[in-house]
N, C-alpha and C positions, 0 to 999 in steps of 0.2 A: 522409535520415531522415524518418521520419514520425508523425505528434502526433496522438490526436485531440482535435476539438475541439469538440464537440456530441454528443448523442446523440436520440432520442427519446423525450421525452419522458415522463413518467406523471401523467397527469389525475388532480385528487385527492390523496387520501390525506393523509398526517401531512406539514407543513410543515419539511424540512429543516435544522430550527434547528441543531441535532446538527452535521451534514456543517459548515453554514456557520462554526458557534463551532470546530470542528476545524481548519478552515482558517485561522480567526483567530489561534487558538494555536497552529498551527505555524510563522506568518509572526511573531508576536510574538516569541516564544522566540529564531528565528534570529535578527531583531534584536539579542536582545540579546546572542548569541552573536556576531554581527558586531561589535559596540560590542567585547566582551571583544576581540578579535583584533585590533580596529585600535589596544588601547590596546599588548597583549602578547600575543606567541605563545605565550609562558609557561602566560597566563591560560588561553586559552580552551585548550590542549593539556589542564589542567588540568581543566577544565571538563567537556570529553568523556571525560578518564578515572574522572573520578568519576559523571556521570549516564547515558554509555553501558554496553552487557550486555557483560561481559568472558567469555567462555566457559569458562576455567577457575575464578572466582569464582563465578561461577553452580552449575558443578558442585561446588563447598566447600560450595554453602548461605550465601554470601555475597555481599550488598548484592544481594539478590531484585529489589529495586523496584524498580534499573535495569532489568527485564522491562518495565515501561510507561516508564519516565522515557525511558530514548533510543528512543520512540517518537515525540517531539515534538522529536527532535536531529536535526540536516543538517549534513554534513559539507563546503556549497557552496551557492552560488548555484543553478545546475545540477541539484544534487540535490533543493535545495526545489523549485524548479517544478515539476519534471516529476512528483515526486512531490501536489504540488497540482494539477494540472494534473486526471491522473487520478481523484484523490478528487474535482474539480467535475465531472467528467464522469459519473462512474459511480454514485459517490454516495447521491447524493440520490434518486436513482429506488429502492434499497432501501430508503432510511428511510421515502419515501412510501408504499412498499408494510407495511413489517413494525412502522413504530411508533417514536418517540423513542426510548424505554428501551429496547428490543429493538434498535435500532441500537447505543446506546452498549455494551451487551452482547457485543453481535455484534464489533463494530469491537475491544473490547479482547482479549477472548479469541480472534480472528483475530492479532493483533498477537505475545500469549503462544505460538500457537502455532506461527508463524514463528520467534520468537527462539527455539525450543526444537528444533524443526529443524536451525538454524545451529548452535544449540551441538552439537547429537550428531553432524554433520560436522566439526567443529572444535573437538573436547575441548581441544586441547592449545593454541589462542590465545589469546595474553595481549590482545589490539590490542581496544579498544570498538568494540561494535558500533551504530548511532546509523541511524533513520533511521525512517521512516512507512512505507516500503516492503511491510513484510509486512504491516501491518494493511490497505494499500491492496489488495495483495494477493489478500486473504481478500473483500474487494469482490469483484474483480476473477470470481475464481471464482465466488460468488453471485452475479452479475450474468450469468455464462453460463448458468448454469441455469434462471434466474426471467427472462433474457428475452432468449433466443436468436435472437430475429428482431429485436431491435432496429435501427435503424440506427445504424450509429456514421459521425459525417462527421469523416473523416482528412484533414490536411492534408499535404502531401509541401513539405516546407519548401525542398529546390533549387529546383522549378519554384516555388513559392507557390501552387500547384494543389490543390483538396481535392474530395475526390470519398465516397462512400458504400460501407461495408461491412457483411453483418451480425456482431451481437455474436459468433453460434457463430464466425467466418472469422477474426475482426481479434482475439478473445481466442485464439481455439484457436494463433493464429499466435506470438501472445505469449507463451504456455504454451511452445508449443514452442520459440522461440527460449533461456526459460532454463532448459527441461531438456539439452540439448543443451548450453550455457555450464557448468552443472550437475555434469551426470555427465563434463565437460570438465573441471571442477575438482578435481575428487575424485585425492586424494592428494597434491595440494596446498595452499594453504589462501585463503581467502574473501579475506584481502589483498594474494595475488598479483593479483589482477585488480582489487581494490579495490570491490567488489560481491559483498556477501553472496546469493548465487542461490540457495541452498537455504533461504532465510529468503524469498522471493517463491516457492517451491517448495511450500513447508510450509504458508503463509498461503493461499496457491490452492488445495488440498489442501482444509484446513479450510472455507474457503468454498465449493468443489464439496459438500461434506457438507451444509453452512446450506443452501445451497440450497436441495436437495431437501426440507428442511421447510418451507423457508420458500414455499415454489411453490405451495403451495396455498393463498395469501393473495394470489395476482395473480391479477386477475378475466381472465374468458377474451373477457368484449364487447372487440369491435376499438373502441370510442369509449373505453376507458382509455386511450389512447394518444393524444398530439395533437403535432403537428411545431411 
């Protein structure tokens, strides 16, 4: 397997208060989501049914605001990290470019528009859906576009080895690993595999769009950038 774990960098711009406070509050919440679980499996089963997006509830017009609330839910150890993982990596280099509020903006209606995704693949699932994934997502995609040469430094976690890719190679790879899981899933449903893909599908999606408006806010001097 392999993680990144650096990127290069963006000199200037808006200081990442946004990215970092996201991070905070999705390491908090799991806490307390952990606390629920260690007290009752009860609890915390509870818990995700009522602030995860249930995809038939959603299509009733019912309990909406799980659309953002199980954006800040993790269903694992495993699932938070790799999902923070990504959001410190990619991050912050959009908010330095597009601006605090333009980020909080960006980052929730990427979020909306993965969970709406998922639901139109899976009308018919009762199971919450709970995770940061498509709003990192929606990152993930705006960050191919506004900066395709970056380097991203991957770690290959058997050897402990990490070496350098750029953004267009190490995202394009990523995209395509979950169309392919994607259109693999299709006729079955998001919790046969336990990974909502068309909700990282839809978020990507949306963020290729941000992008391209947002691309003409990243200066073209090679000194924006510093390792």
């Amino acid at each position: 397997m392999i993680f990144p774990i650096g990127d290069t960098q963006v000199k200037g711009g808006s200081f990442p208060y946004i990215c970092y406070g996201l991070l905070a509050l999705n390491i908090l919440v799991f806490l307390y989501e952990w606390q629920l679980q260690l007290g009752s499996e009860t609890r915390i089963n509870e818990f995700l049914t009522t602030y995860g997006a249930i995809p038939t509830e959603i299509l009733n017009g019912e309990d909406l605001i799980t659309l953002i609330t199980s954006m800040f839910l993790h269903g694992g150890w495993m699932h938070l990290i790799g999902n923070m993982l990504f959001l410190w990596v990619f991050a912050d280099n959009i908010e330095a470019t597009i601006g605090n509020v333009s980020f909080v903006a960006f980052y929730l209606l990427g979020g909306l528009a993965a969970s709406m995704a998922h639901v139109y693949f899976n009308m018919d699932s009762t199971i919450p859906t709970v995770g940061a994934s498509g709003a990192i997502s929606a990152v993930l995609g705006a960050y191919m576009v506004m900066f395709p040469r970056s380097k991203i430094k991957v770690l290959v976690v058997l050897f402990f080895r990490s070496f350098h890719l750029s953004a267009l190679v190490f995202l394009g790879l990523w995209i395509l690993q979950q169309l392919i899981a994607g259109f693999g899933s299709l006729g079955g449903t998001a919790e046969s595999s336990g990974v909502a893909w068309w909700a990282h599908i839809g978020g990507f999606v949306f963020g290729l769009i941000a992008g391209f408006f947002f691309k003409s806010k990243v200066r073209s001097a090679p000194q924006y950038y510093s390792r």
